[in-house]
Each structure stands twice: as structure tokens, then as C-alpha cells.
N, C-alpha and C positions, 0 to 999 in steps of 0.2 A: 152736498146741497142742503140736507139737513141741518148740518150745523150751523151753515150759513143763516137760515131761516132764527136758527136758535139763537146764536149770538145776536142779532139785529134785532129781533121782538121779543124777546125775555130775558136775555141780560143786556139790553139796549147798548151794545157795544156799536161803536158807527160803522157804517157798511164800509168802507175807505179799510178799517182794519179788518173787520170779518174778514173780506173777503182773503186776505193773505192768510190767514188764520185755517180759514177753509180748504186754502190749497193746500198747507202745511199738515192738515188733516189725513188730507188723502195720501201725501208722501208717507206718513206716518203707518199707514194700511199697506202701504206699497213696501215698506221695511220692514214690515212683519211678515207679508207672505216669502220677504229675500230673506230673511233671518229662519224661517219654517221648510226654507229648500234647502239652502247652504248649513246648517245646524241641524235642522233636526228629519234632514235629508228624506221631506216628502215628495213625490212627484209634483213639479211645479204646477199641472193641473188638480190637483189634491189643496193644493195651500192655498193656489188663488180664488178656490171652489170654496174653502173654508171661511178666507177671509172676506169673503161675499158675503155669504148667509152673516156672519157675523156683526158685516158692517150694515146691512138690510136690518136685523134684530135692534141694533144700537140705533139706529136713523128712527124708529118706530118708538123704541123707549124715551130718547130723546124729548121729544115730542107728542106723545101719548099718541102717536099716530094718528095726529091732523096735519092738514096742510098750513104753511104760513104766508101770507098773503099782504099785500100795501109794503112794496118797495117802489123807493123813490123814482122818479121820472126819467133822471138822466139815467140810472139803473136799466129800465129797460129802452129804454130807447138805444141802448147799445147794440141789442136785437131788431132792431123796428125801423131804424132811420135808415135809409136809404144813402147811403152818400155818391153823387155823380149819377143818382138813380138808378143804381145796383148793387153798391157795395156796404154792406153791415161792419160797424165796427169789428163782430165778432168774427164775420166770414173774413176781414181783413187779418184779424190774429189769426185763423187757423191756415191764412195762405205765408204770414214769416213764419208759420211754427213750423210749415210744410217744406220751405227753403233751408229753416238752421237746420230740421232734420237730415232732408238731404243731403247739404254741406259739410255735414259731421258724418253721415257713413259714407261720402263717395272721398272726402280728400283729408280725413283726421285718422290716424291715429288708433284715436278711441274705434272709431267706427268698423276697422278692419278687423280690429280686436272682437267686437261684438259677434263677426261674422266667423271668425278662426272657433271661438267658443261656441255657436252654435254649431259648427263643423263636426267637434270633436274637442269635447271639455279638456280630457284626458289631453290630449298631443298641445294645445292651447296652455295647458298648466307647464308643461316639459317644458313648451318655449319660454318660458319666463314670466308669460302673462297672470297677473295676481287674478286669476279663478272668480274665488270667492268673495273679493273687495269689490270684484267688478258688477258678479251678480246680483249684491247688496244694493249698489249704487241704482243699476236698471232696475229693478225693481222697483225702487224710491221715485225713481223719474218718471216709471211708468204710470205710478202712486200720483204725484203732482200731475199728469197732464189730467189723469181721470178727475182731480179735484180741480183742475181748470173748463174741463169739460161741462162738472156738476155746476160751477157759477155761470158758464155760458144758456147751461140749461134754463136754470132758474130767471134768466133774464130774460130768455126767449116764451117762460109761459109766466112769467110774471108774481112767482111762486115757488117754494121749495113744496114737492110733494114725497111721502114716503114711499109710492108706488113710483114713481118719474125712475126712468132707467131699464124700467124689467123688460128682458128678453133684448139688449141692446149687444148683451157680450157676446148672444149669434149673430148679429147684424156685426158685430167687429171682426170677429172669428170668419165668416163668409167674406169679407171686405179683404183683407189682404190674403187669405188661398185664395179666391178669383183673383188678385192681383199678382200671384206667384210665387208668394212666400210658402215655405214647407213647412208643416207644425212639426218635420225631426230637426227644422232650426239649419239656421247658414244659408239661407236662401231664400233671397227676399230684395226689395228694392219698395223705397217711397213712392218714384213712382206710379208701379204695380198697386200699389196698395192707394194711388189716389184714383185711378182706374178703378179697383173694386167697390171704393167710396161710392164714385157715380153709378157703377151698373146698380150697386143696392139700393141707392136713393132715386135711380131711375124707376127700378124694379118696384121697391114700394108706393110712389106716388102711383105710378099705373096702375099698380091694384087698383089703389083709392080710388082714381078714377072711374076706373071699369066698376065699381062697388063689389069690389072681392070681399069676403066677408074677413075681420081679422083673423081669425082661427083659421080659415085656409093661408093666410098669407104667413101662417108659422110652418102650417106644412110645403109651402113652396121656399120658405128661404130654408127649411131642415133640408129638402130636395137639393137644391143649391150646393150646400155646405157638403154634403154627399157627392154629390156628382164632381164638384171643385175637389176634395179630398182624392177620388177615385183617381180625377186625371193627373195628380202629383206623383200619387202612389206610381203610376204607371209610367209617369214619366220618367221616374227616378228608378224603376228598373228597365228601363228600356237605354239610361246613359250608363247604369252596368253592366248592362251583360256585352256593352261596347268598349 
């Protein structure tokens, strides 16, 4: 989002190219946390936690840690307009991104393959599956959508901010365990995890509503994310010890 901001108001590059620029950014983050698992063999929560803080310091540096503000009109009205009087351009991208996802792990390929390596890397590697190209690649991709997310952001408040994001990785983390994915990997489905999507953004507007204060509403999505962990754990010894 940062960069976005940076390229379009201080090296007045035009938004048309940023924003690709921007996506390629976050791939870019996204092959360093795959290159800091597969190389230099950190726990994938370790690398991804690393290349956080790192890219949070650089989005601050960036931009001496202001916000950057006056993008163009069609810019945000990709968030704004209504089309058919419900549908946002951007709510329209994240429902094909929701379809090729799905269509790539229930009928490719690739996507069985995701699921065998989260399984069990080791038996996944015997079968022939190249491991380590694959986990470079996910990583990269996972890289690009978070930089698709940051330009959705910045349209939605009309702004790159250096703070926009914080505390979103629990809100993602909580979104697909309530939807049924296992953090030991190989266990998951889209969509489970567009199910978790809604209970979280149910869950958070209702605070709003109700005027929960935000500080409780960390401890009840922490609660969540606990309680959603607990019933995996339990679940997944309860289909072993069968």
C-alpha cells in the first residue's frame, strides 16, 4: 500500500502502472519469506512474522511515516460505487478470485499437490512432487494477493496509510480455522474459509454496533482464534485415535 502511495505522489509514476508495481511488491515479500523457509529452513511462522516487521519498518521509511492521500476518482470509486446497487468493483474481484481459487484446489493438479504437502512434506517429496519450487511459488502468490488486497485497501479509504493493516493477520488466521483449515496444514477448503470470512466480519461489525470498545474486540477475536484452534486440535485427535 505504501509503495503504491510512494510511486504515485513522489515519483509521480501513474496509477495504471503503480498499481502492478505494487502487486509485484508484495510477491516480492512473499518470495522471501518462501526463500527464508525452503533455504534457510525457518519455521514458516518465524519467516512470515519476520518479513512483517520488516515490511511494516520499510512502508514507514518509505514515507517518513505519513499518510499519502488525493487519488484519483475512478481509483476510488472502485470501492464506492455500487454496481446493480450492491456490487463494488472490488467485492466483484475478490468473488472470481474466490472461484479460480476454488477451481484450482478442488479440480488442478496443482491444488491436490498443495494439499499432499501440507499432509506431509516428506511422503509429498518421495512422490515426486518438486517440494521446494512449489513452496517458493505459494508463498509468491500468497505475496501477490496480499499486494492485491493492499491496492483494494487504499481505495476503500482513499489512502495509503502506514498503520492500515495492523492486527488483520488475526483476523485472517481466525477466518480460515473457523472455516476448517488446520494450521498442521492439509486441511482446508475455500469455502470454509469464506464461511470464516463472514462470521469475522459479522462478528466485528456487531461489536461496532453494540459500541464494544476496540481493545475488547482483540480480546474476543484472540478468544476466537483459541477456542477455533482447540476444536481442530481435538478434532484431529479424535479421527486418530479411530
Amino acid at each position: 500500500m505504501m509503495m503504491l502511495g510512494w510511486l504515485y505522489q513522489d515519483q509521480a509514476v501513474p496509477l495504471g502502472l503503480a498499481i502492478p508495481i505494487s502487486i509485484a511488491t508484495g510477491m516480492l515479500a512473499g518470495l522471501v519469506s518462501g526463500g527464508l523457509i525452503t533455504y534457510a529452513k525457518l519455521p514458516p511462522f518465524i519467516a512470515t512474522l519476520t518479513m512483517m516487521s520488516v515490511a511494516r519498518g520499510l512502508a514507514n521509511i518509505l514515507t517518513e511515516g505519513r499518510q499519502v492521500v488525493g487519488y484519483p476518482d475512478w481509483f476510488t470509486s472502485l470501492a464506492t460505487v455500487r454496481h446493480f446497487g450492491f456490487l463494488s468493483a472490488t467485492v466483484g474481484l475478490f468473488l472470481v478470485m474466490l472461484v479460480l481459487a476454488w477451481v484450482f484446489l478442488r479440480f488442478r493438479a496443482g491444488g491436490r499437490n498443495l494439499y499432499a504437502m501440507g499432509g506431509s512434506p516428506e511422503v509429498a517429496r518421495l512422490s515426486g512432487i518438486k517440494v521446494r519450487a512449489i513452496t517458493l511459488w505459494v508463498y509468491a502468490i500468497s505475496g501477490a494477493l496480499a499486494g492485491i488486497a493492499a491496492v483494494t485497501l487504499a481505495a476503500r479509504l482513499d489512502s495509503s496509510q502506514p498503520s492500515a493493516g495492523l492486527s488483520l493477520e488475526l483476523d485472517a488466521i481466525a477466518a480460515v480455522v473457523i472455516g476448517g483449515a488446520s494450521l498442521n496444514g492439509g486441511v482446508g477448503s475455500i469455502g470454509g474459509t469464506l464461511v470464516g470470512v463472514l462470521i469475522i466480519g459479522v462478528l466485528r461489525n456487531g461489536l461496532n454496533l453494540l459500541g464494544v470498545s476496540p481493545f475488547i474486540q482483540q480480546v474476543v477475536i484472540g478468544v476466537v482464534i483459541a477456542l477455533a484452534v482447540t476444536i481442530d486440535t481435538l478434532r484431529r485427535r479424535s479421527s486418530t485415535a479411530r
